[in-house]
N, CA, C and O atoms as CSV, one atom per row, in Angstrom:
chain,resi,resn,atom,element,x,y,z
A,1,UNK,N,N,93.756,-27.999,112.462
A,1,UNK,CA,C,94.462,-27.311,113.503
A,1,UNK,C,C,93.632,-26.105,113.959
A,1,UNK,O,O,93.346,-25.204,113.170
A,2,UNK,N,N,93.190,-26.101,115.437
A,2,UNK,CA,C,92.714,-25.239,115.774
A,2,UNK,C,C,93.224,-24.057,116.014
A,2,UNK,O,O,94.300,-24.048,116.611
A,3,UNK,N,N,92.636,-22.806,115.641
A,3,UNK,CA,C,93.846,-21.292,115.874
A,3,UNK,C,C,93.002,-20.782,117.332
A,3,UNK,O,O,91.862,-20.658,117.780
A,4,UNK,N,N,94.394,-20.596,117.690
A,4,UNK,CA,C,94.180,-19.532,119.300
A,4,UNK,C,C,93.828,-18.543,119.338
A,4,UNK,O,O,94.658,-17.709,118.977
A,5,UNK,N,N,92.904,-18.183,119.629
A,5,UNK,CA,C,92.403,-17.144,120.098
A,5,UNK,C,C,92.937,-16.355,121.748
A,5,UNK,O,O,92.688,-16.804,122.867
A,6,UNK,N,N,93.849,-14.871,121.353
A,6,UNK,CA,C,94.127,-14.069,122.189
A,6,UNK,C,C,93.217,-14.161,123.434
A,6,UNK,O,O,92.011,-13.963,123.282
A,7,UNK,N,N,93.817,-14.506,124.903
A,7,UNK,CA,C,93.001,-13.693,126.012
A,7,UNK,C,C,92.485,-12.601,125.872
A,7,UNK,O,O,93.098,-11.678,125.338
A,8,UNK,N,N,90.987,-12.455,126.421
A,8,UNK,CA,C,90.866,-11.198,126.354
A,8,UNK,C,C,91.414,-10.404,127.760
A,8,UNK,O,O,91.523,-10.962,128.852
A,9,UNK,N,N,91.741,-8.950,127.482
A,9,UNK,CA,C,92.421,-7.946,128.480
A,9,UNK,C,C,91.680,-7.518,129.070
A,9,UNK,O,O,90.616,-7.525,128.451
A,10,UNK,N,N,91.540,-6.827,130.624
A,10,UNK,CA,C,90.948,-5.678,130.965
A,10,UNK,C,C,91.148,-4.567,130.553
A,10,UNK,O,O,92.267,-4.058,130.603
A,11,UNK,N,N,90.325,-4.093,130.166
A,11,UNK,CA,C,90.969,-2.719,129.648
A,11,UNK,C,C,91.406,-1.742,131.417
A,11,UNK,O,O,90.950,-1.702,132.560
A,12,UNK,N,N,92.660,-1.047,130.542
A,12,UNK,CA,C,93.277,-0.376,131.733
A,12,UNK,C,C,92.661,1.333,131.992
A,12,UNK,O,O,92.968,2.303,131.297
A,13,UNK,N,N,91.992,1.331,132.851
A,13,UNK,CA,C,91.072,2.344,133.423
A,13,UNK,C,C,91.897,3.535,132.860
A,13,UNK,O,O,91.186,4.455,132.456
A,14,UNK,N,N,93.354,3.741,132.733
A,14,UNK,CA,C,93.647,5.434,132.871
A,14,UNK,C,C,93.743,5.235,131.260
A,14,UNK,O,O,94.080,6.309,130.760
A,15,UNK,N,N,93.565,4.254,130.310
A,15,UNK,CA,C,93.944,4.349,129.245
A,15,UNK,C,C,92.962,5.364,128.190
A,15,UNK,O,O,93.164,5.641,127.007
A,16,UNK,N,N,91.815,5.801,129.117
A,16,UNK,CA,C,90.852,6.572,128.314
A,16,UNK,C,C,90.425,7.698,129.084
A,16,UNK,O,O,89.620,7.543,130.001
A,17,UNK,N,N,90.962,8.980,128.749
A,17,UNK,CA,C,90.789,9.936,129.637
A,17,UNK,C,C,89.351,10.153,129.550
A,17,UNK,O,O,89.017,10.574,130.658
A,18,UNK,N,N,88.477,10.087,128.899
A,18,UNK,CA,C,86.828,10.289,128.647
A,18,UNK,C,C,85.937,9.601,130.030
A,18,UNK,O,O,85.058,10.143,130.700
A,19,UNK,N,N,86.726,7.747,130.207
A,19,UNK,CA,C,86.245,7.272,130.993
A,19,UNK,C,C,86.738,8.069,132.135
A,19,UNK,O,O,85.907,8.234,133.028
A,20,UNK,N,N,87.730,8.524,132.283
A,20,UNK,CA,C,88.460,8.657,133.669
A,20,UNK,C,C,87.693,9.898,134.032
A,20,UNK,O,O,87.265,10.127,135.164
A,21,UNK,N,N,87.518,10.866,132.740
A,21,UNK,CA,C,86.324,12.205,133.582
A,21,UNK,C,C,84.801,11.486,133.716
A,21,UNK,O,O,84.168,11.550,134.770
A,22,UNK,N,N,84.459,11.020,132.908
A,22,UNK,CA,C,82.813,10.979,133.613
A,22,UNK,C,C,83.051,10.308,135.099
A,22,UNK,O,O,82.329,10.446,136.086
A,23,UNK,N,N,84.323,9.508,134.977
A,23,UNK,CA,C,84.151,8.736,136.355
A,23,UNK,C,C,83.907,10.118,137.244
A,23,UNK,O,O,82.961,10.336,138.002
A,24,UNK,N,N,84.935,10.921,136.964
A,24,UNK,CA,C,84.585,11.431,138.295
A,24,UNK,C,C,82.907,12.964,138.429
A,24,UNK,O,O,82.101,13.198,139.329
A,25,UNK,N,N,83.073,13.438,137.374
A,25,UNK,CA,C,81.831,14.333,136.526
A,25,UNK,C,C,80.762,13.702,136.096
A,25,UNK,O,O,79.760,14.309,135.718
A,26,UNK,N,N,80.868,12.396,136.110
A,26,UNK,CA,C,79.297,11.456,135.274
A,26,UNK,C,C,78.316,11.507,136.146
A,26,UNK,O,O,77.218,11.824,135.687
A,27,UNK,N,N,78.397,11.274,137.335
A,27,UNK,CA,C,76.309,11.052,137.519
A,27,UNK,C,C,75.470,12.041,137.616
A,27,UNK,O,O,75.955,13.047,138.132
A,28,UNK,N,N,74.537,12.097,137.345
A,28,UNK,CA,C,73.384,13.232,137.091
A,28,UNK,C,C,73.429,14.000,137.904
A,28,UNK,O,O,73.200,15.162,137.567
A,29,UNK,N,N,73.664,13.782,138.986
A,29,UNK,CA,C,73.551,15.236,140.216
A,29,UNK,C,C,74.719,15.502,140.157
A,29,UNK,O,O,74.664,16.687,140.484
A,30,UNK,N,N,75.855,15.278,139.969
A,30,UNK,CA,C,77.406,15.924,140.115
A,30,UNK,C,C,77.527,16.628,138.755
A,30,UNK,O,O,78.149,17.683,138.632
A,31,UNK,N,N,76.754,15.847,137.482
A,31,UNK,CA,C,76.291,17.283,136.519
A,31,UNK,C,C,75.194,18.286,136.617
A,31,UNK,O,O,75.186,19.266,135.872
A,32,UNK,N,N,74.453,18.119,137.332
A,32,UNK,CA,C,73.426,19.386,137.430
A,32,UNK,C,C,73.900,19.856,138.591
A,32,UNK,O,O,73.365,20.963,138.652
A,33,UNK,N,N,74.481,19.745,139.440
A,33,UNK,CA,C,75.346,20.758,140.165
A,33,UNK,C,C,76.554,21.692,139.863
A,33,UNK,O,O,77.086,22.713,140.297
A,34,UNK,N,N,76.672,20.868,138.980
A,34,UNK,CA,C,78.166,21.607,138.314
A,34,UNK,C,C,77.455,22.534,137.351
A,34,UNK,O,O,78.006,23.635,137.321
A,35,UNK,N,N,76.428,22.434,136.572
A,35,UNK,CA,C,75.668,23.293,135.627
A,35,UNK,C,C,75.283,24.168,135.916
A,35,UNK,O,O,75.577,25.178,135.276
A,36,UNK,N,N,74.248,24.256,137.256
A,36,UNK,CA,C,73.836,25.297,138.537
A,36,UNK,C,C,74.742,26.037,138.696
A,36,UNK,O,O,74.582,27.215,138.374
A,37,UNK,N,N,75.922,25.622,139.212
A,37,UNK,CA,C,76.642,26.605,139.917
A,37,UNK,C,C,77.640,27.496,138.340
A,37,UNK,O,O,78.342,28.500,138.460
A,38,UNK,N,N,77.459,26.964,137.425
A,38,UNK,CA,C,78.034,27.995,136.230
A,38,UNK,C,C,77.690,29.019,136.739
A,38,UNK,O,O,78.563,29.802,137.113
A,39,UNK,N,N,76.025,29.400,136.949
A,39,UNK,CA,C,75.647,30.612,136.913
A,39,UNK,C,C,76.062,31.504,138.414
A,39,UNK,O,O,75.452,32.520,138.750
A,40,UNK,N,N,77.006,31.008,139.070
A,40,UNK,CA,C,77.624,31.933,140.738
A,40,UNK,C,C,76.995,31.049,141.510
A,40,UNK,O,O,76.176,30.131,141.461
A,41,UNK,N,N,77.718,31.698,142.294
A,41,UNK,CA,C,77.714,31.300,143.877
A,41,UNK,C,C,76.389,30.434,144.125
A,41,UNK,O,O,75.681,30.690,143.151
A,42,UNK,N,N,75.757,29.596,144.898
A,42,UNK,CA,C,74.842,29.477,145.558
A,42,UNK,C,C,74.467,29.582,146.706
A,42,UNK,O,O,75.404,30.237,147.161
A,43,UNK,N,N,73.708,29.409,147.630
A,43,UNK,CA,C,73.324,28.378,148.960
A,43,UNK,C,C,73.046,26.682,148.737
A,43,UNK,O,O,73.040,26.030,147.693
A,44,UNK,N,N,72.892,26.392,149.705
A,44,UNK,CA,C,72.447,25.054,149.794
A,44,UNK,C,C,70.992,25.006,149.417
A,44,UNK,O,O,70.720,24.600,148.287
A,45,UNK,N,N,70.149,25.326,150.125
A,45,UNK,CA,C,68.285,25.939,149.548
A,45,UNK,C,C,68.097,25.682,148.196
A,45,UNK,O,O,67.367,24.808,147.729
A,46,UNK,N,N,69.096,26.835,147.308
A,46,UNK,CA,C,68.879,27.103,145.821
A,46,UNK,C,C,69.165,26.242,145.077
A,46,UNK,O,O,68.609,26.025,144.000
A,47,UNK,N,N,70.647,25.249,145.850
A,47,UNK,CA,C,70.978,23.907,144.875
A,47,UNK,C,C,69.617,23.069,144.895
A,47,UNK,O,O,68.874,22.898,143.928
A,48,UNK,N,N,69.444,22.591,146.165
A,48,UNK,CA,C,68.434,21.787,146.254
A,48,UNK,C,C,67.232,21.922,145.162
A,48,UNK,O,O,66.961,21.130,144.259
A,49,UNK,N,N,66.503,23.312,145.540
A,49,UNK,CA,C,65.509,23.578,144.447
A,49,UNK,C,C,65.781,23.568,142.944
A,49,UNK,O,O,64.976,23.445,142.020
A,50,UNK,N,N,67.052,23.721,142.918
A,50,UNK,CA,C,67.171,24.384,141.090
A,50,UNK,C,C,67.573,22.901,140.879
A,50,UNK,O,O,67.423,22.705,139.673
A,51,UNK,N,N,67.999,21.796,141.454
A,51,UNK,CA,C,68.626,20.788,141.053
A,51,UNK,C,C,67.719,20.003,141.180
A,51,UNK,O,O,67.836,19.190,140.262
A,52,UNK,N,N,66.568,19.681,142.005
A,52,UNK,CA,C,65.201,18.927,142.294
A,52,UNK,C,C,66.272,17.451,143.445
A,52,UNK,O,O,65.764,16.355,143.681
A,53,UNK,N,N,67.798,17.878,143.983
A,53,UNK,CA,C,67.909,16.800,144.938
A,53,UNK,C,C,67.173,16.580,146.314
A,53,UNK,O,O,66.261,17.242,146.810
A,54,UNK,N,N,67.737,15.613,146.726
A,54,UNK,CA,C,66.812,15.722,148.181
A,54,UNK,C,C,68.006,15.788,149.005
A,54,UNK,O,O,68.906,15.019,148.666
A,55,UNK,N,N,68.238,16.606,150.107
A,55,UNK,CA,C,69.570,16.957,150.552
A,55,UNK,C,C,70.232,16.296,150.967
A,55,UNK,O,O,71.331,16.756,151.276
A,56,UNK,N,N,69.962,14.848,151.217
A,56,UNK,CA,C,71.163,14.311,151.549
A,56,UNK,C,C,71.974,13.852,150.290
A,56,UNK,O,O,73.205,13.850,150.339
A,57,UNK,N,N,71.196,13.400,148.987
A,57,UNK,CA,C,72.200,13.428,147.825
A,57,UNK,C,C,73.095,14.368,147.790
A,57,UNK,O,O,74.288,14.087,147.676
A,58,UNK,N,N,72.467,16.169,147.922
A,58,UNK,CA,C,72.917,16.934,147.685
A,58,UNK,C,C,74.245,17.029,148.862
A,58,UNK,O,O,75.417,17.143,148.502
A,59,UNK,N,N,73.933,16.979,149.909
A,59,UNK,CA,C,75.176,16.845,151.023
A,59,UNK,C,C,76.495,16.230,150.030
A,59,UNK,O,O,77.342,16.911,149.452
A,60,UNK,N,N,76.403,15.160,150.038
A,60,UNK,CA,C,77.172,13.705,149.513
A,60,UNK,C,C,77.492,14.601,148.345
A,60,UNK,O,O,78.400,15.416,148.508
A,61,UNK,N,N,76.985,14.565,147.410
A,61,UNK,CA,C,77.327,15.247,145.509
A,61,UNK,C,C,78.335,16.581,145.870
A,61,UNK,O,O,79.324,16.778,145.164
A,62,UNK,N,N,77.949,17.672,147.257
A,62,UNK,CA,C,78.413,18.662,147.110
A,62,UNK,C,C,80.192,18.527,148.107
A,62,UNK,O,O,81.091,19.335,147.870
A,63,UNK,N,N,80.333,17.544,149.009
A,63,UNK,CA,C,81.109,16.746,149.712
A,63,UNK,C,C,82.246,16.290,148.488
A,63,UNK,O,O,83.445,16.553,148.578
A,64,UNK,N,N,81.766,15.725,147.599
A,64,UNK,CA,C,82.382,14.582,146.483
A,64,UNK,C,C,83.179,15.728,145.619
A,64,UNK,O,O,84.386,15.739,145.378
A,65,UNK,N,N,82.313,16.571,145.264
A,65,UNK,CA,C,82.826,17.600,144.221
A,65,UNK,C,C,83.807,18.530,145.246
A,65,UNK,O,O,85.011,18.675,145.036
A,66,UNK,N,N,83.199,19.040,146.211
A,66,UNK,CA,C,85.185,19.639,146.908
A,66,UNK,C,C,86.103,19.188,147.201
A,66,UNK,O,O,87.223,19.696,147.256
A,67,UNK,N,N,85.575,17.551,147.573
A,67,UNK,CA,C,87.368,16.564,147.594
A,67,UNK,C,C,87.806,16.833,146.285
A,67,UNK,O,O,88.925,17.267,146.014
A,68,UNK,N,N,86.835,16.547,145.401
A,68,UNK,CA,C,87.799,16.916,143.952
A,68,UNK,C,C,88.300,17.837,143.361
A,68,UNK,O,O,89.016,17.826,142.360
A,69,UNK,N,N,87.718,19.154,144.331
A,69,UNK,CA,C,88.454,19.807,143.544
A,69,UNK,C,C,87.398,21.089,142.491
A,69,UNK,O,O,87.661,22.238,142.136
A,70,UNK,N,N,86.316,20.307,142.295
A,70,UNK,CA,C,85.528,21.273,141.524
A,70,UNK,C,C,84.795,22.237,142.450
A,70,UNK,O,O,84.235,23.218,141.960
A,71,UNK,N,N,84.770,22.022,143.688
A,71,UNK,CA,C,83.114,23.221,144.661
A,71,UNK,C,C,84.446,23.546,145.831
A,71,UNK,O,O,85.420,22.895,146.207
A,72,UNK,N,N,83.821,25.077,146.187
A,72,UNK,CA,C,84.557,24.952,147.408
A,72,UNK,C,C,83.408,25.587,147.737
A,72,UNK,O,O,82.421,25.979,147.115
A,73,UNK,N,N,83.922,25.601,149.327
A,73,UNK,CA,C,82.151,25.701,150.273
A,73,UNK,C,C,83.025,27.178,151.327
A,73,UNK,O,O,84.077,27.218,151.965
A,74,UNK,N,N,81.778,28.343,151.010
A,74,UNK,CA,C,81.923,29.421,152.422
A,74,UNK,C,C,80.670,29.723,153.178
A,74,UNK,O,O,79.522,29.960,152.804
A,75,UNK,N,N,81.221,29.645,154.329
A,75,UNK,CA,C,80.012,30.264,155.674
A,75,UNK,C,C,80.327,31.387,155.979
A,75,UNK,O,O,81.433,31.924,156.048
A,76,UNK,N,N,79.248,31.776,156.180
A,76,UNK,CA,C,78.772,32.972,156.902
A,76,UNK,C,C,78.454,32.797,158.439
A,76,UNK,O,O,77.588,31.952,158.663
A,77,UNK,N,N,78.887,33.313,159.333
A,77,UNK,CA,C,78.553,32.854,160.398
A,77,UNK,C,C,77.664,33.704,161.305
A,77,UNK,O,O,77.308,33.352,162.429
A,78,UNK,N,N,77.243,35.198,160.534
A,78,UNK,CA,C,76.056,35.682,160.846
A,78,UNK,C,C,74.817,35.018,161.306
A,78,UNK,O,O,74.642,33.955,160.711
A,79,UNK,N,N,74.054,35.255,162.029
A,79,UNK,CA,C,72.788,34.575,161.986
A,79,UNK,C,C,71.844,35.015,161.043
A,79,UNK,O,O,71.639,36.222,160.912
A,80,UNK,N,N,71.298,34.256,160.433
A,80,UNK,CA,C,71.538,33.116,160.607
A,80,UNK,C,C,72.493,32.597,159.317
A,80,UNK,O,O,72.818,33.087,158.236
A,81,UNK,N,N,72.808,31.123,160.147
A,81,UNK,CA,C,74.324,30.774,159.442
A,81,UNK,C,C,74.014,30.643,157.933
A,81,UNK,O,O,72.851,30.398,157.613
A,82,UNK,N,N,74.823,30.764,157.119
A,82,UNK,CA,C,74.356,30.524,155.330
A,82,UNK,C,C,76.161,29.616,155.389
A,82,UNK,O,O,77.090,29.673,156.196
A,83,UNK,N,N,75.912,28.754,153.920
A,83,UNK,CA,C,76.832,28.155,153.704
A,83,UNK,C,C,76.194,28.502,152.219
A,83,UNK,O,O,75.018,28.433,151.861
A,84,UNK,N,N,77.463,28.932,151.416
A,84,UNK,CA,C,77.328,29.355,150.232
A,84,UNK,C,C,78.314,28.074,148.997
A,84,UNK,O,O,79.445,27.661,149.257
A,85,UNK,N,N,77.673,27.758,147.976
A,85,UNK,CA,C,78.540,26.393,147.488
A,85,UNK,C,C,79.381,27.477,145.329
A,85,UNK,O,O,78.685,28.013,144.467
A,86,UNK,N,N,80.002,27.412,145.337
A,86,UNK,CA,C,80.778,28.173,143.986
A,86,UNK,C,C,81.831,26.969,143.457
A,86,UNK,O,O,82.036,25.912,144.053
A,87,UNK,N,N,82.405,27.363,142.280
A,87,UNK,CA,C,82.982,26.330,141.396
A,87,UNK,C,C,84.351,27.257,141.932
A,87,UNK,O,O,84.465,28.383,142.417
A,88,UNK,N,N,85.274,26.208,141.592
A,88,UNK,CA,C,86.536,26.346,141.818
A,88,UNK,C,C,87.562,26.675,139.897
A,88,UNK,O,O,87.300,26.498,138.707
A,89,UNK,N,N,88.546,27.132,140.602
A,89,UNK,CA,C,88.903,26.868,138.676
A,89,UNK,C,C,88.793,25.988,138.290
A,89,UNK,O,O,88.401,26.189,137.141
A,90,UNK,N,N,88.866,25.044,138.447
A,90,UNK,CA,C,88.710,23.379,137.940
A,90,UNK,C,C,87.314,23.240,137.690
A,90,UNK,O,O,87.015,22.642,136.656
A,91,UNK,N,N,86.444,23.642,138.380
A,91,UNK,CA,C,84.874,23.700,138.016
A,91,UNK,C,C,84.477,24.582,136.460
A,91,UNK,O,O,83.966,24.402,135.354
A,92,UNK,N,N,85.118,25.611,137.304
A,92,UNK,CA,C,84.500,26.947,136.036
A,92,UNK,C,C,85.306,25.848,134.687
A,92,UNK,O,O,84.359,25.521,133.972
A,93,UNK,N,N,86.251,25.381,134.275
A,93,UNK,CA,C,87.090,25.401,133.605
A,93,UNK,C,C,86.022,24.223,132.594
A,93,UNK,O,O,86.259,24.089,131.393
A,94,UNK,N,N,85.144,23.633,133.117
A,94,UNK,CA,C,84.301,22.804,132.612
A,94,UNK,C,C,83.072,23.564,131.673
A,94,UNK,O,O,82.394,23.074,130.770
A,95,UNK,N,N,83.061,24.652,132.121
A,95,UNK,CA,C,82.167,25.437,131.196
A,95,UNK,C,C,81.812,25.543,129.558
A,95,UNK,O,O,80.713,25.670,129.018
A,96,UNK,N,N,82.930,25.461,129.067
A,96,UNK,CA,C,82.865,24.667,127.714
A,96,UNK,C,C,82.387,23.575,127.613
A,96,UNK,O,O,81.932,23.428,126.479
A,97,UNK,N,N,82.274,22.834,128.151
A,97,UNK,CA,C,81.981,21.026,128.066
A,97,UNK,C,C,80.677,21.480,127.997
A,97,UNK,O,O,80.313,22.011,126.948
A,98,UNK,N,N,79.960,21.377,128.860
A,98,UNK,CA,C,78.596,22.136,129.394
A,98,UNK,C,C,77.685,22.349,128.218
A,98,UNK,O,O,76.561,21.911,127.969
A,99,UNK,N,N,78.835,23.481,127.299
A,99,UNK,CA,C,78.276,24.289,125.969
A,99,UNK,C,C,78.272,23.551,124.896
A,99,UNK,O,O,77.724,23.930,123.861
A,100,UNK,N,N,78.877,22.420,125.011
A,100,UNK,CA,C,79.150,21.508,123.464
A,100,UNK,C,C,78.106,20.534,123.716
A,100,UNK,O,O,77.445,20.032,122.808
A,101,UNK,N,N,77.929,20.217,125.157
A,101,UNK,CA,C,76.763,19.146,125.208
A,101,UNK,C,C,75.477,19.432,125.524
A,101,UNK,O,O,74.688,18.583,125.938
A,102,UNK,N,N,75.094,21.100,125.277
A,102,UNK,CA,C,73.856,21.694,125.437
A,102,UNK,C,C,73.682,21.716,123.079
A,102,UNK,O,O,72.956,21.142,122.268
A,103,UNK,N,N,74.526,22.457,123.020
A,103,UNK,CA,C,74.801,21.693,121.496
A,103,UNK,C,C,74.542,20.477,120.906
A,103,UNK,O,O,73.610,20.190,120.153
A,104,UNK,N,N,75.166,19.995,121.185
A,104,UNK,CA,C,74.927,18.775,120.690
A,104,UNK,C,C,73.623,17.837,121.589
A,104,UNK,O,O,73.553,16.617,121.443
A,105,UNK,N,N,72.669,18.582,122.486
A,105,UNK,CA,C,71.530,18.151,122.601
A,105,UNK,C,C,70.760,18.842,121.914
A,105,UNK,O,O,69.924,18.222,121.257
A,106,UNK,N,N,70.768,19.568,121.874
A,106,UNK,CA,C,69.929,20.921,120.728
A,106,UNK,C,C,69.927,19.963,118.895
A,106,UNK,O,O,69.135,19.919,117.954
A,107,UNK,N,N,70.941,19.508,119.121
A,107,UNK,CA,C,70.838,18.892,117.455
A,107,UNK,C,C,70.918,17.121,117.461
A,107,UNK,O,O,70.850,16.552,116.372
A,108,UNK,N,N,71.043,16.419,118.555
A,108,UNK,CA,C,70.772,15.631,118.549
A,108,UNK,C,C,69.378,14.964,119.808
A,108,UNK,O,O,69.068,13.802,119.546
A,109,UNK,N,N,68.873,15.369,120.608
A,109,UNK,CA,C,67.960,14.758,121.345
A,109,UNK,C,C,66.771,15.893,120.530
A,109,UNK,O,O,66.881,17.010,120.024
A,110,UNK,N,N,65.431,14.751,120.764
A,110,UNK,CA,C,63.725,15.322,120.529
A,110,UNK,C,C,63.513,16.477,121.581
A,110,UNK,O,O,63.973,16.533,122.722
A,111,UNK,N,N,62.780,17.307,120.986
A,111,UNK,CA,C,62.167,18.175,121.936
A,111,UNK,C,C,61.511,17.236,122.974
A,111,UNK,O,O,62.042,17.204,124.084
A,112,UNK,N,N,60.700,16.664,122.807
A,112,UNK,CA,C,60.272,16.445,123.817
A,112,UNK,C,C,60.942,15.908,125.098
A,112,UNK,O,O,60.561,16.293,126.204
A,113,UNK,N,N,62.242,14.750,124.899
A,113,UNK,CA,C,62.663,14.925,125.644
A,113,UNK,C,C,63.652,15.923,126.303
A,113,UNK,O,O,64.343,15.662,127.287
A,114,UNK,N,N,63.632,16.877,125.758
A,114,UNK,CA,C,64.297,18.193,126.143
A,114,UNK,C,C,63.463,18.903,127.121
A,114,UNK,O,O,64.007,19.489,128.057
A,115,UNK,N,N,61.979,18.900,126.960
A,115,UNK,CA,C,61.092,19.250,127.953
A,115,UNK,C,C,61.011,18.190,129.076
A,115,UNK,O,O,60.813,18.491,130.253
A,116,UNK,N,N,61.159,17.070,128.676
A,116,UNK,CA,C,61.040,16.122,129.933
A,116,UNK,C,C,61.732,16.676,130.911
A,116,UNK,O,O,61.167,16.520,131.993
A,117,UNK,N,N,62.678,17.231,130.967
A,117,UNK,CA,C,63.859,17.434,132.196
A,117,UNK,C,C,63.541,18.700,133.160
A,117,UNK,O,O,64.300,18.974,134.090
C-alpha cells in the first residue's frame, strides 16, 4: 500500500514578517539609501555619489521609498532649485536594523569582502 504524500502549499506571503520587510527594504539600493540618509538630510548629487547609483535607479529607489513611507522629499525653490531627500519616522526607525547588520558583518563576513564594497 502506497502512503500519500501531502500536497505541497504555497507558502502564504504575510505569514513571515522577515519576508514581508526585505520585500519591501531588500534590494541593494533601497538599502544603501536608507543607510546614507541615517546620517541627515541629503540632495540628490550626494545620494548619487555616496551610493555609486546612476540616477535613474536613484529616481525610481528614491520614488519607491516615499510611497512607502520611509523618504520624504523637500524643494527649495531658490535658484537654483535643490530637492533635498531625509528619512521619515518609519525610516529613522530602521536604524537599529542597520546596527545589528553592520554587527553581525563585522563578525561574520572576511575583511576583504568588507573592503570590496
Amino acid at each position: 500500500m502506497a502512503s500519500q504524500r501531502p500536497e505541497p502549499r504555497e507558502q502564504d506571503d504575510g505569514a513571515c514578517p522577515v519576508i514581508a520587510s526585505l520585500e519591501q527594504i531588500g534590494s541593494k539600493w533601497r538599502l544603501a539609501v536608507l543607510h546614507e540618509l541615517l546620517d541627515g538630510e541629503q540632495r540628490f548629487n550626494e545620494l548619487k555619489r555616496s551610493t555609486g547609483a546612476n540616477a535613474r535607479t536613484l529616481s525610481r529607489v528614491l520614488d519607491d521609498l516615499g510611497e512607502m513611507g520611509f523618504v520624504e522629499r523637500r524643494i527649495e525653490e531658490d535658484a537654483p532649485v535643490a530637492t533635498f531627500y531625509s528619512l521619515t519616522d518609519k525610516g529613522e526607525s530602521l536604524e537599529p536594523v542597520f546596527g545589528e547588520i553592520e554587527c553581525w558583518a563585522g563578525s561574520w563576513l572576511e575583511e576583504s569582502a568588507l573592503e570590496a564594497q
